[in-house]
C-alpha positions as CSV (number, residue, x, y, z in Angstrom):
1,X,-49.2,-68.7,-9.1
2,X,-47.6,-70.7,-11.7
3,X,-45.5,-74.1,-12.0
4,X,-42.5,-72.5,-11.6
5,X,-42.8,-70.3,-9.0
6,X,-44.3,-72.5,-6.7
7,X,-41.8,-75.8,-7.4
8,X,-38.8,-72.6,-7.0
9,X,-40.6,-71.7,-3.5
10,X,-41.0,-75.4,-2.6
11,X,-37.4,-75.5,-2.5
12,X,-36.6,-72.6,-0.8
13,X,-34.4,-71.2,-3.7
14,X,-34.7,-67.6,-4.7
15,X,-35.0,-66.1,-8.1
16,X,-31.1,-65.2,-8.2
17,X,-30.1,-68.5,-6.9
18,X,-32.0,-70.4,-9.8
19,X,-31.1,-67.9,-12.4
20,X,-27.6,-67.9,-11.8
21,X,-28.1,-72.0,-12.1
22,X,-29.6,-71.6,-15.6
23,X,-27.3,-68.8,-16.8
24,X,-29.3,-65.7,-16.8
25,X,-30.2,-62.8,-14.7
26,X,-32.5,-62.5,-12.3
27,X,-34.6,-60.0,-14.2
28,X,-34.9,-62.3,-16.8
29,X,-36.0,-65.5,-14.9
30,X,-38.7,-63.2,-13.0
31,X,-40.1,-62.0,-16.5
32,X,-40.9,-66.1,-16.7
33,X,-41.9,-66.3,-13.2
34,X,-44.8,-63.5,-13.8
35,X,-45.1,-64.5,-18.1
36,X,-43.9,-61.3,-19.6
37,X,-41.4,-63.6,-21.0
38,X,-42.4,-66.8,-23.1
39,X,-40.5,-69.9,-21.6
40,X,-37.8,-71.1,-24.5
41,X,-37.0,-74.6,-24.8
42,X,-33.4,-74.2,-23.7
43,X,-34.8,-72.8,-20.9
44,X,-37.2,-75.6,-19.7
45,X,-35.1,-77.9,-20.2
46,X,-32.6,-76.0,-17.9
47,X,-35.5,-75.6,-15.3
48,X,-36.7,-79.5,-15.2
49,X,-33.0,-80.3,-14.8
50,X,-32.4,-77.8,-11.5
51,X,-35.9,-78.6,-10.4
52,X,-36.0,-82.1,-10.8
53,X,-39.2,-82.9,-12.7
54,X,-40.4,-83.1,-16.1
55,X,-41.3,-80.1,-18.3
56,X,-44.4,-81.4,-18.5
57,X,-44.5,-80.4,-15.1
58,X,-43.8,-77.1,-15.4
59,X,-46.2,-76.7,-18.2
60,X,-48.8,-78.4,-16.6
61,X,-49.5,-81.1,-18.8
62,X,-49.3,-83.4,-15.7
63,X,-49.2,-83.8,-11.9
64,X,-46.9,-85.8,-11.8
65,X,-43.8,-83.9,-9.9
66,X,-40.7,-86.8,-10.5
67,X,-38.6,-86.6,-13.8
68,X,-39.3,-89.1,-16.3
69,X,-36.4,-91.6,-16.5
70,X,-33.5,-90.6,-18.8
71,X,-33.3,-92.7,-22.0
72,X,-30.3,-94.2,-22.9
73,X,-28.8,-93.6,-26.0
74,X,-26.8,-96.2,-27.8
């Protein structure tokens, strides 16, 4: 099972629900879910937003479930 999958399940969201969320169908977030389709930049960025974590996260670079803090730009 992959990152996002699970953290969509963890939340008790479906496919349709997080989809609509990010602005595409649910055919197209499910081709991600299973990795027919590569994940875009636009699109994990979209994801860590709704899901609340880091896209390191959801790539699996870390553990680590919480966001990393937002910078502020001056």
């Amino acid at each position: 099972m992959n990152r996002i999958r699970e953290i969509r399940e963890d939340k008790g969201l479906t496919q349709t629900e997080i989809a609509k969320k990010i602005g595409i169908t649910q055919r197209n977030y499910s081709y991600f879910e299973t990795g027919k389709t590569m994940l875009t930049e636009d699109i994990l960025i979209k994801l860590a937003d709704v899901y609340e974590t880091s896209i390191d996260y959801l790539l699996y670079r870390t553990d680590k479930r919480s966001p990393y803090p937002k910078s502020i730009v001056k």
